[in-house]
C-alpha positions in Angstrom: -34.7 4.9 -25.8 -34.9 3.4 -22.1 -38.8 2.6 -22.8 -37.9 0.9 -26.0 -35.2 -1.2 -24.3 -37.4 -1.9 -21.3 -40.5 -2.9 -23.9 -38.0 -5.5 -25.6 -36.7 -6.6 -22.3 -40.3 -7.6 -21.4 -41.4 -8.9 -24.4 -37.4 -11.3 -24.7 -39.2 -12.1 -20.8 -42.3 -13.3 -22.7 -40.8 -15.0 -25.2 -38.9 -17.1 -22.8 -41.4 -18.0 -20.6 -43.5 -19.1 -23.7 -41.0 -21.1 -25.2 -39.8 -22.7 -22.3 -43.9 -23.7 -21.5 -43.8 -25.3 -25.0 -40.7 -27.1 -24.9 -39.8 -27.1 -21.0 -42.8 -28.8 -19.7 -42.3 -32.1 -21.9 -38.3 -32.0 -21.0 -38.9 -31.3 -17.8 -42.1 -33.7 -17.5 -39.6 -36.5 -19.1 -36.1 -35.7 -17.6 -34.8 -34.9 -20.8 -33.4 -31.5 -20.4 -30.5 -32.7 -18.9 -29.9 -35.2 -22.3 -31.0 -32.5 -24.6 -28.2 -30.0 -23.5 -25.8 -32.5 -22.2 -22.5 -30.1 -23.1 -24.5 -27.5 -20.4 -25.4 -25.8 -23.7 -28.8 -26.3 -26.6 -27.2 -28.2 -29.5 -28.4 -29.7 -32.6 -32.9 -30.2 -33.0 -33.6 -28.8 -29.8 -31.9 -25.5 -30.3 -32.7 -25.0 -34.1 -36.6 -25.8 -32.6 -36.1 -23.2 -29.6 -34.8 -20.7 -32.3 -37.5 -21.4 -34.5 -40.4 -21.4 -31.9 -38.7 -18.4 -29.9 -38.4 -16.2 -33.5 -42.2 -17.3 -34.3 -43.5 -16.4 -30.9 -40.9 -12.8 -30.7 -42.4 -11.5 -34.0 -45.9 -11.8 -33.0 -45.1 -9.3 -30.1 -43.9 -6.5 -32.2 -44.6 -3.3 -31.1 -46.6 -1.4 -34.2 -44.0 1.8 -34.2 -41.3 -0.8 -34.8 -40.1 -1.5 -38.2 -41.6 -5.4 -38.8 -37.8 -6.3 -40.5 -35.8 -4.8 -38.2 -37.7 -6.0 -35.6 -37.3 -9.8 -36.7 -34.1 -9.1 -36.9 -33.6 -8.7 -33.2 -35.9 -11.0 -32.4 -33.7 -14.2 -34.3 -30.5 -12.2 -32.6 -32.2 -12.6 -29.0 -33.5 -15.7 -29.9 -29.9 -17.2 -30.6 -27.7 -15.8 -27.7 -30.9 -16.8 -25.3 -30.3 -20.4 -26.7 -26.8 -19.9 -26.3 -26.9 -19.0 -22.6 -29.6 -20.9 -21.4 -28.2 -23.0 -18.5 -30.0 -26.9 -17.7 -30.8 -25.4 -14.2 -32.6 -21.9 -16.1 -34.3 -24.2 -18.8 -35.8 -26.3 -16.1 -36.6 -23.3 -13.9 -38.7 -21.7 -16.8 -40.5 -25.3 -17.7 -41.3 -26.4 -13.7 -42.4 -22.1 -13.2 -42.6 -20.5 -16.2 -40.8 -17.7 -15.0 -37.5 -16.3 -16.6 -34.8 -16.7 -14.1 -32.8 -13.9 -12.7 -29.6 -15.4 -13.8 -30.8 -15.5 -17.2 -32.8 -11.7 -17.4 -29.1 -10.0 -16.3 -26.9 -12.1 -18.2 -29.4 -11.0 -21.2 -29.2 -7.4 -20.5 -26.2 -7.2 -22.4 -26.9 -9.3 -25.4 -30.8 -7.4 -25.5 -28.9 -3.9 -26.4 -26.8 -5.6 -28.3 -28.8 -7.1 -31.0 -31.3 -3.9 -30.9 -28.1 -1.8 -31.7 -27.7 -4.3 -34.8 -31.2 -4.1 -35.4 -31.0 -0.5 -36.0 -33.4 -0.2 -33.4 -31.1 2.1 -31.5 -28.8 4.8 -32.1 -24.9 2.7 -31.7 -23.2 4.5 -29.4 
């Protein structure tokens, strides 16, 4: 179970960074991440597009001994607490380095288990 939950961590790490290169770039490139999450949160287009772009890009790293459904479920779960936790500062990090920050990989440690437990990719415990 520990290599699956390292594998997803990785891949969420992926997903991120690939994300925030597509949309983090041109926010960063025109100041705009600071308008686009002006309550210190994604709202409205720009986090149903990071959603949408960060599901799209999650399913396309699915492991082949993981169950395609089950696996998209986790990945639209992940996809939706990242948006959710995302700081300004982290979404401009990823775009200007296109690394995940640290703040954001531990505060996602939690929420990873969490949506693979209600993926049924691991046994609840």
């Amino acid at each position: 179970m520990r290599n699956i939950v390292i594998a997803i961590a990785v891949i969420v790490g992926l997903i991120l960074v690939g994300v925030g290169a597509k949309y983090g770039w041109d926010l960063v490139r025109n100041g705009a991440v600071d308008t686009a999450m002006q309550s210190g949160k994604m709202e409205g287009a720009f986090r149903d597009n990071f959603i949408t772009s960060s599901v799209n890009a999650c399913v396309t790293k699915r492991p082949d001994t993981i169950d395609p459904d089950k696996f998209r479920q986790a990945c639209v779960c992940f996809s939706e607490k990242a948006a959710d936790m995302i700081t300004p500062d982290e979404a401009k990090a990823i775009g200007q380095t296109g690394i995940v920050p640290d703040s954001l990989q531990k505060s996602m440690q939690g929420p990873i288990k969490d949506c693979m437990k209600a993926a049924g990719l691991v046994p609840a415990q």
